[in-house]
Every structure is written in C-alpha cells, then in structure tokens.
Residue frames relative to the residue before (quaternion, step in Angstrom):
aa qw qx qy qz dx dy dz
X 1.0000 0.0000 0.0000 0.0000 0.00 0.00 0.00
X 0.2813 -0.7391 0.6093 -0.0581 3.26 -1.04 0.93
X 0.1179 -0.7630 0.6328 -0.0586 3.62 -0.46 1.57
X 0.2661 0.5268 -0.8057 -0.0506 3.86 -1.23 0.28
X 0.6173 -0.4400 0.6513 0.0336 2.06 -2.32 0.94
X 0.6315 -0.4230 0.5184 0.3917 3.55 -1.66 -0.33
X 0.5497 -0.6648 0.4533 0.2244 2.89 -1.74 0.64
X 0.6928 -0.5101 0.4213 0.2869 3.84 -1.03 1.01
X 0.1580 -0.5684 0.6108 0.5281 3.61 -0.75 0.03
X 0.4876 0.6792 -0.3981 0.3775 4.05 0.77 0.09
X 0.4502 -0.6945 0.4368 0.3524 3.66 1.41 -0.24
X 0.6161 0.6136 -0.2971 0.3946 3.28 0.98 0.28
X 0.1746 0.8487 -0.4987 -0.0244 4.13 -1.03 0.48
X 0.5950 -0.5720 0.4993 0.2636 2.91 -1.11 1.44
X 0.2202 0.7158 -0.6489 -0.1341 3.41 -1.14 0.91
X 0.4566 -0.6957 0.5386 0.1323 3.45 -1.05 0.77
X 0.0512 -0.6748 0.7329 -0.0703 4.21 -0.93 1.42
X 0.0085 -0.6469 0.7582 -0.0812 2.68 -1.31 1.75
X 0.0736 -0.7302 0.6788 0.0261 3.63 -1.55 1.19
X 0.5373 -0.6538 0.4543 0.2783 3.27 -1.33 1.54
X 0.7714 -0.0122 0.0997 0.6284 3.89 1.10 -0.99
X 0.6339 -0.4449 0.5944 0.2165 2.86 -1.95 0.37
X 0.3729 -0.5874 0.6487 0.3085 4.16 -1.62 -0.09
X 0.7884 0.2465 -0.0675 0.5595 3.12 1.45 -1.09
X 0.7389 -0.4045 0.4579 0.2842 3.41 -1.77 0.34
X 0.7346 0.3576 -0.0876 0.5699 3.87 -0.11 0.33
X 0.8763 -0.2474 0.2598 0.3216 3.41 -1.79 0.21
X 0.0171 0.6942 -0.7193 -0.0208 3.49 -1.68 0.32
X 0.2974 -0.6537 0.6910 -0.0819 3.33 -1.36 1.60
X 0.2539 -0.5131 0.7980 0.1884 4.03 -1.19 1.58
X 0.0437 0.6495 -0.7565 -0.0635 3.58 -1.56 0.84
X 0.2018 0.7791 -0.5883 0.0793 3.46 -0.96 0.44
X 0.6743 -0.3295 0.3611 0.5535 3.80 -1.63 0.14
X 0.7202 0.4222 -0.4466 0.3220 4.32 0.16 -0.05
X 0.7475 0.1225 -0.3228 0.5674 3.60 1.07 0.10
X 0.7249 -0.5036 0.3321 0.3325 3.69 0.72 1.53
X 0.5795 -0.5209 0.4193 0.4659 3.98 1.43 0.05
X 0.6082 0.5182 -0.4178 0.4325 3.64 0.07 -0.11
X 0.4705 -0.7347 0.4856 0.0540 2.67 -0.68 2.52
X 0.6822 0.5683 -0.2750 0.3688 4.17 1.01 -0.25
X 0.7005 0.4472 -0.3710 0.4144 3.30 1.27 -0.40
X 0.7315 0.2291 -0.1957 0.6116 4.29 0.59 -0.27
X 0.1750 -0.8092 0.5548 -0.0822 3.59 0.19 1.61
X 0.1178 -0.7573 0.5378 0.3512 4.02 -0.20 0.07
X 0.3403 -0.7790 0.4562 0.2630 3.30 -1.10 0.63
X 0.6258 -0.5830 0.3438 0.3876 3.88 -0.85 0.33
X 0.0211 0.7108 -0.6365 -0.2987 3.61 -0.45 -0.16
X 0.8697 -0.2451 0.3709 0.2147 3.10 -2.28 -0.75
X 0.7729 0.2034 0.0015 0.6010 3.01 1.44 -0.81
X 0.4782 -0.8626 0.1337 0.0970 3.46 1.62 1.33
X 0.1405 0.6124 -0.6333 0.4519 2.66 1.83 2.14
X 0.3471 -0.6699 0.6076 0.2480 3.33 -1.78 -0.07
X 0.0432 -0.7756 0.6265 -0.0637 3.96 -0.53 0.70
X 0.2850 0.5779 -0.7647 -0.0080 3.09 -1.97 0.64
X 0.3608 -0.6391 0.6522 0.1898 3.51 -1.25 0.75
X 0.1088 -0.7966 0.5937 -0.0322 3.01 -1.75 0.29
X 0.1062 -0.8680 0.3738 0.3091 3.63 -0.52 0.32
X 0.0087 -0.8829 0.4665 0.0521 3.84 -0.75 0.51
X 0.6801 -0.5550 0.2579 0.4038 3.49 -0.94 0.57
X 0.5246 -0.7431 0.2940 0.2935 3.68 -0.35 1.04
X 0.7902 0.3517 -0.1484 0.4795 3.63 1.30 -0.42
X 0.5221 0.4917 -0.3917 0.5763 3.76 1.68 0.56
X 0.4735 -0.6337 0.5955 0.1402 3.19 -0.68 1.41
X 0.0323 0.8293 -0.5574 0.0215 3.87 -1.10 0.55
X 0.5380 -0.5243 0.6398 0.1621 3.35 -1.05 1.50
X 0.6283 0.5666 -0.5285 -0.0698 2.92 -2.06 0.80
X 0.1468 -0.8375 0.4719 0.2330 3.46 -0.35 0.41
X 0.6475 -0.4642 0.4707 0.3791 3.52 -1.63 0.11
X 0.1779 -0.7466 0.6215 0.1572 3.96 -1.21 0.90
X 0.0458 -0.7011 0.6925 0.1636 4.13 -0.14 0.25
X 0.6892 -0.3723 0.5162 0.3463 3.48 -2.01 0.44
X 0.6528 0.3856 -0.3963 0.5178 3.28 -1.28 1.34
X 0.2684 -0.7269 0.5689 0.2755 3.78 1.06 -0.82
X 0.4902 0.5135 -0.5721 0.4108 3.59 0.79 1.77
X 0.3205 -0.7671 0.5555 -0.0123 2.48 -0.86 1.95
X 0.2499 -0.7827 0.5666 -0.0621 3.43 -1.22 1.55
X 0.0090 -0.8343 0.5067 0.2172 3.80 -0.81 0.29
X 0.6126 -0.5716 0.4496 0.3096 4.03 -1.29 0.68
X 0.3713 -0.6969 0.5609 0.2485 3.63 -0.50 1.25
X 0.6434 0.5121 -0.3662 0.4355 3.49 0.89 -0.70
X 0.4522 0.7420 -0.4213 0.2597 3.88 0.76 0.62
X 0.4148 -0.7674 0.3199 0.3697 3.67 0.08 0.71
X 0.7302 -0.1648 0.0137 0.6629 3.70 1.44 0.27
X 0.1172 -0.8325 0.5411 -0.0219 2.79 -1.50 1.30
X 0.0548 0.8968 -0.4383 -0.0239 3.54 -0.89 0.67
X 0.6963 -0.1217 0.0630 0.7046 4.08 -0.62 -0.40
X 0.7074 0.4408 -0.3242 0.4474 3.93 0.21 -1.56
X 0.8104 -0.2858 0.4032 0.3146 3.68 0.31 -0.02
X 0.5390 -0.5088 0.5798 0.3384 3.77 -1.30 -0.52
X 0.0102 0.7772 -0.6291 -0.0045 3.33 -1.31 1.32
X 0.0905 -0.8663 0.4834 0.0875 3.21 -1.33 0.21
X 0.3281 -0.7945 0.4755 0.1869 3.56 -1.10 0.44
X 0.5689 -0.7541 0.2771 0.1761 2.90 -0.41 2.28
X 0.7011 0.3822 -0.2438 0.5504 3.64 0.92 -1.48
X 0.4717 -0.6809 0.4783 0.2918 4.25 0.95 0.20
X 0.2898 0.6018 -0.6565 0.3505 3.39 0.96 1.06
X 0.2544 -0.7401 0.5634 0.2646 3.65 -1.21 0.43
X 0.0156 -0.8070 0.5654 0.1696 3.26 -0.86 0.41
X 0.5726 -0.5739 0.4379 0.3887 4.04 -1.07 0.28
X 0.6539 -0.4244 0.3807 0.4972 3.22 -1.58 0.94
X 0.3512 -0.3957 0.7857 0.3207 2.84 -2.78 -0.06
X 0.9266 0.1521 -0.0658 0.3377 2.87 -2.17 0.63
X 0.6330 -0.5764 0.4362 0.2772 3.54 -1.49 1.09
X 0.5577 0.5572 -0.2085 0.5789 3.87 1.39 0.15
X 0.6881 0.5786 -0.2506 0.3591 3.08 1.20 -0.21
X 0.3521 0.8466 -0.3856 0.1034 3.58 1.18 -0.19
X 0.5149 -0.5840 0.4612 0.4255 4.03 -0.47 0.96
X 0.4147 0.6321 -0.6394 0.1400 4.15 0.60 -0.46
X 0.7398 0.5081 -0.4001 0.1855 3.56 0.58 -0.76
X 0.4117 0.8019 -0.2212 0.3721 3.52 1.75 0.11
X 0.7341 0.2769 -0.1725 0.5956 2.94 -0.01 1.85
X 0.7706 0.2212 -0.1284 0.5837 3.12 1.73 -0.45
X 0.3539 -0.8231 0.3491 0.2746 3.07 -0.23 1.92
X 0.2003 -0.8620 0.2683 0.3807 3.51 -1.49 -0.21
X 0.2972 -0.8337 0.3897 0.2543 3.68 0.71 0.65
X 0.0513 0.6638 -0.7397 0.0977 3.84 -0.87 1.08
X 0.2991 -0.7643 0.5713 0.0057 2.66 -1.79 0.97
X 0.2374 -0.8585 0.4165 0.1821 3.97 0.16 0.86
X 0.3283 -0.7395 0.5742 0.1253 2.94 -0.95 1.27
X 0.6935 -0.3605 0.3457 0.5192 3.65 -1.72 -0.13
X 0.7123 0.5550 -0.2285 0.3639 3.15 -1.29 -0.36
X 0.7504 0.4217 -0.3191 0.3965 3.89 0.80 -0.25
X 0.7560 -0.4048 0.2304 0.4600 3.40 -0.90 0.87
X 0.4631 -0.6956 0.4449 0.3219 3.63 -0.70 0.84
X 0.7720 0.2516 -0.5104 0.2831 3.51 0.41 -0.66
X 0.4710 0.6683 -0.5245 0.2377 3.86 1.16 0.12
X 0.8770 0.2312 -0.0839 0.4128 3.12 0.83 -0.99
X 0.1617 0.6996 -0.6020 0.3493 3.58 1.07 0.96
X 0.4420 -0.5618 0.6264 0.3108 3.50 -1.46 0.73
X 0.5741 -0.4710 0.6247 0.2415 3.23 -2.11 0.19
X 0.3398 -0.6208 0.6879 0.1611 3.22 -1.07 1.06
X 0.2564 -0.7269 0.6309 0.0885 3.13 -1.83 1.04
X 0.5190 -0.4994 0.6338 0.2818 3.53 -1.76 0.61
C-alpha cells in the first residue's frame, strides 16, 4: 500500500510504503531513482503487527521508479504502483495519473507482484542484501 500525503507549500510529499510480508526471511529496503538504488538508505521498519513501512519525502511533480529489495537480493514490486514495467513500478507523488510509456507498457502487470532473484556478478549496489534491525 502506498499512502501520499499533500503537497508542501515547498513542492514536496511525504509518501508512505507499507508491505503486508516479506518473500524472504529478514529485512526489506524501498530502492528507487530517489536514493540513487541503494538498498541501505530507506530500510522498512517492522511493526507490531508484521507489516513493513517507511515514509519518505519527494518532490510532488517527478514521477519515481522503485521497487522493494528483501534479504537474499529478491527484488519485489507494489501492485499499488500507478504503472509498471521492465524498470520496476512508478509513481506520481502529487497522484496525477498519467498513461503508460511505450507499446510494452500495458498496466497488465498490476496487481501482480514481481519477484527476481540476483545472481553473482551484478553491480554491487543492486544486489547487496538488506541489512536487518
């Protein structure tokens, strides 16, 4: 699930990514084009009732790529994204919708999560595991 907030008079909104579970045993990192992909900077934290959540602020009119990393380096994506393709799941902070890109681009994948697994050999900060709490 995917909360935004209102826009800043600063141009800015806080959205908020809540996941019901993990794929994997251990930790889960939101990575995306706002913290450059690096699965260490927007850790989700555990709650009480064993969703995961972190919030975040971003600029209210720059759409933003990102999917969910889980320990192990399986990478998952939020059905609740406003379109999804190869790069993952994007969205538009201020909740303007806009129409797919490209003839590849169709919303079928919506609702259906996707679950990759890194192998050796890929850039390090893609496929570094999530540190746990």
């Amino acid at each position: 699930m995917i909360k935004r907030g209102k826009p800043t008079k600063n141009g800015q909104v806080k959205l908020t990514f809540s996941i019901t579970e993990s794929p994997t045993v251990g930790g889960v990192s939101l990575v995306g084009d706002f913290n450059d992909w690096d699965p260490y900077a927007h850790p989700m934290q555990r709650r009480d009732d064993g969703t995961y959540q972190v919030s975040l602020m971003v600029p209210a009119r720059q759409p933003i790529r990102f999917r969910y990393l889980a320990d192990g380096g399986v990478w998952f994506d939020d059905a609740d994204a406003d379109h999804h393709d190869e790069h993952g799941g994007r969205i538009n902070p201020a909740d303007v919708q806009e129409a797919p890109e490209g003839p590849g681009a169709a919303r079928s994948a919506v609702g259906k999560p996707m679950r990759q697994t890194l192998s050796a050999g890929q850039p390090v900060s893609a496929s570094a595991s999530v540190a746990t709490s």
